[in-house]
C-alpha positions in Angstrom: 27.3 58.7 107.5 26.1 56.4 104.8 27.9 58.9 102.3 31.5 58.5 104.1 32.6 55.5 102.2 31.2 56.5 98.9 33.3 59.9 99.0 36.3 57.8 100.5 36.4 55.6 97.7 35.4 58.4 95.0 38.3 60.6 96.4 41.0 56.9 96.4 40.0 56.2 92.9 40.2 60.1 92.0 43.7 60.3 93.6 45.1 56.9 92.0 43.8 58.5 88.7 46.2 61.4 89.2 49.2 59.7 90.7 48.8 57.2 87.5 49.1 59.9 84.3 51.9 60.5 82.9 52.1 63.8 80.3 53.7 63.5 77.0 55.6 65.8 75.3 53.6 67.7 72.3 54.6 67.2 69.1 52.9 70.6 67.6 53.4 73.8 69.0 51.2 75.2 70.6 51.6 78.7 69.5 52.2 78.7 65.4 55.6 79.7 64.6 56.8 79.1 68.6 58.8 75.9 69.3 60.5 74.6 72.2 64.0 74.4 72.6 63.9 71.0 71.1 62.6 72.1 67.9 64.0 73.0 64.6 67.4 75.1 65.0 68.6 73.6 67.8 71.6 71.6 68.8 71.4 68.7 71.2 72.9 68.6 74.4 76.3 67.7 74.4 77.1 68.6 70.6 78.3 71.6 69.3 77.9 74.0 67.0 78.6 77.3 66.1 75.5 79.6 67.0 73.2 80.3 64.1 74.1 76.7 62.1 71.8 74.0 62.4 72.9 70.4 62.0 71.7 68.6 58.8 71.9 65.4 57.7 72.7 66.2 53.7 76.5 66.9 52.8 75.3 70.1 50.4 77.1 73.1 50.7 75.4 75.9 52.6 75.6 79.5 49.8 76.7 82.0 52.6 75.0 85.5 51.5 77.5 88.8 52.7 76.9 92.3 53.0 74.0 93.6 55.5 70.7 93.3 54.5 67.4 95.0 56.1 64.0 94.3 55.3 60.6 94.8 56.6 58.5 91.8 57.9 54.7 91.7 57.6 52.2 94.4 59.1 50.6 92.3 61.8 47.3 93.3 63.4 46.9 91.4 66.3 44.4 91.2 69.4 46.5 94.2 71.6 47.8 96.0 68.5 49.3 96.0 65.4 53.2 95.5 65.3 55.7 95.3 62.2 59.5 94.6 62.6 62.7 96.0 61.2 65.0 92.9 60.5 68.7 92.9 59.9 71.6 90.2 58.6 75.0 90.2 58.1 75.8 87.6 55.5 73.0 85.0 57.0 73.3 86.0 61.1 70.5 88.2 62.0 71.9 90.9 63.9 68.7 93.1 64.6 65.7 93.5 65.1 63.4 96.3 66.0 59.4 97.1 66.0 59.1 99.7 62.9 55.5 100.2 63.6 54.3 98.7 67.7 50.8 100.5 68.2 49.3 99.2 71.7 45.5 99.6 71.7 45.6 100.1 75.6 48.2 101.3 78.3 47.8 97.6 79.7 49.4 96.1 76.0 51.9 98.7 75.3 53.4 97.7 79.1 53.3 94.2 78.0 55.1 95.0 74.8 57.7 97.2 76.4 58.4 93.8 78.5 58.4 91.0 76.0 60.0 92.7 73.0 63.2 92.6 74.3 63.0 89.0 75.3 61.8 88.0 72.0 64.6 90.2 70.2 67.3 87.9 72.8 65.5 85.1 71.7 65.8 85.9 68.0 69.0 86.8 68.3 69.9 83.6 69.9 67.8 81.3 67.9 69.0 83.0 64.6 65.1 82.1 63.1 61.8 82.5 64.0 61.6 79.2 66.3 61.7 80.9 69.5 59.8 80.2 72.4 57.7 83.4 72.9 56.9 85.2 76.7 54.2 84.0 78.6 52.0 86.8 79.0 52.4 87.7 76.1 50.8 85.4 73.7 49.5 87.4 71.1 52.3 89.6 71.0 54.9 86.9 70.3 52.4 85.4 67.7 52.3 88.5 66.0 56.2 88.8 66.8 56.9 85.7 64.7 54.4 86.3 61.8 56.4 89.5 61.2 60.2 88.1 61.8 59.5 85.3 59.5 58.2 87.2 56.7 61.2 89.5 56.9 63.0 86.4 57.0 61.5 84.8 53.9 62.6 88.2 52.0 65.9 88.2 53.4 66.2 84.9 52.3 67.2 83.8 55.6 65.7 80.1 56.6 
């Protein structure tokens, strides 16, 4: 009984604590090479723009590359696996993507792979760069996802 009011107050002060935070919005990622669909690449709500563009604040003419273009990313050994992607452009829109090597250490990862690669290919294909968002549950993959889609990026010459 002498207890009661101790936990009382412990469990009030414990419960204003709570109800008082308030969360703020990262500024890093916290995957490298992920974003949110804030960052980098992204329009703002209620402007528009042509998928794949990005808004700048410079007037200098963007050089518009044609023909299509495919290149290897980087061979990226990762916790699960080891997984290297097959990128292709048209002038400077990626238009696909696919794993050239995607070795799965156990049946567990190579179910997990067969999920999330397609959703990271959408998201490529949406984000038209490597800032995509990655699949929960699948961290490692999507890190090792971006590492590759950015190198064959850099080669392509795509930004």
């Amino acid at each position: 009984m002498r207890r009661a009011p101790i936990v009382l107050a412990a469990t009030a002060a414990g419960l204003a604590t709570v109800l008082g935070f308030h969360t703020q919005k990262l500024s890093t990622n916290v995957l490298p090479g992920l974003s949110d669909a804030s960052g980098p690449g992204t329009t703002p709500a209620g402007s528009s723009s042509t998928p794949g563009s990005v808004a700048t604040s410079t007037s200098t003419p963007k050089t518009t590359l044609t023909g299509t273009r495919t290149a290897l990313g980087a061979d990226v050994q990762y916790r699960y696996g080891q997984l290297e992607l097959q990128v292709t452009v048209t002038g400077s829109r990626i238009t696909n993507v696919q794993p050239a090597i995607d070795t799965a250490f156990d049946p567990r990862s190579n179910q997990v792979n067969s999920y999330a690669e397609p959703l990271l290919e959408s998201q490529t294909l949406q984000a038209q760069s490597a800032n995509i968002n990655g699949v929960s549950g699948a961290t490692f993959t999507s890190q090792a996802y971006v590492q590759s889609l950015q190198a064959a990026l850099d080669k392509l010459g795509i930004k």
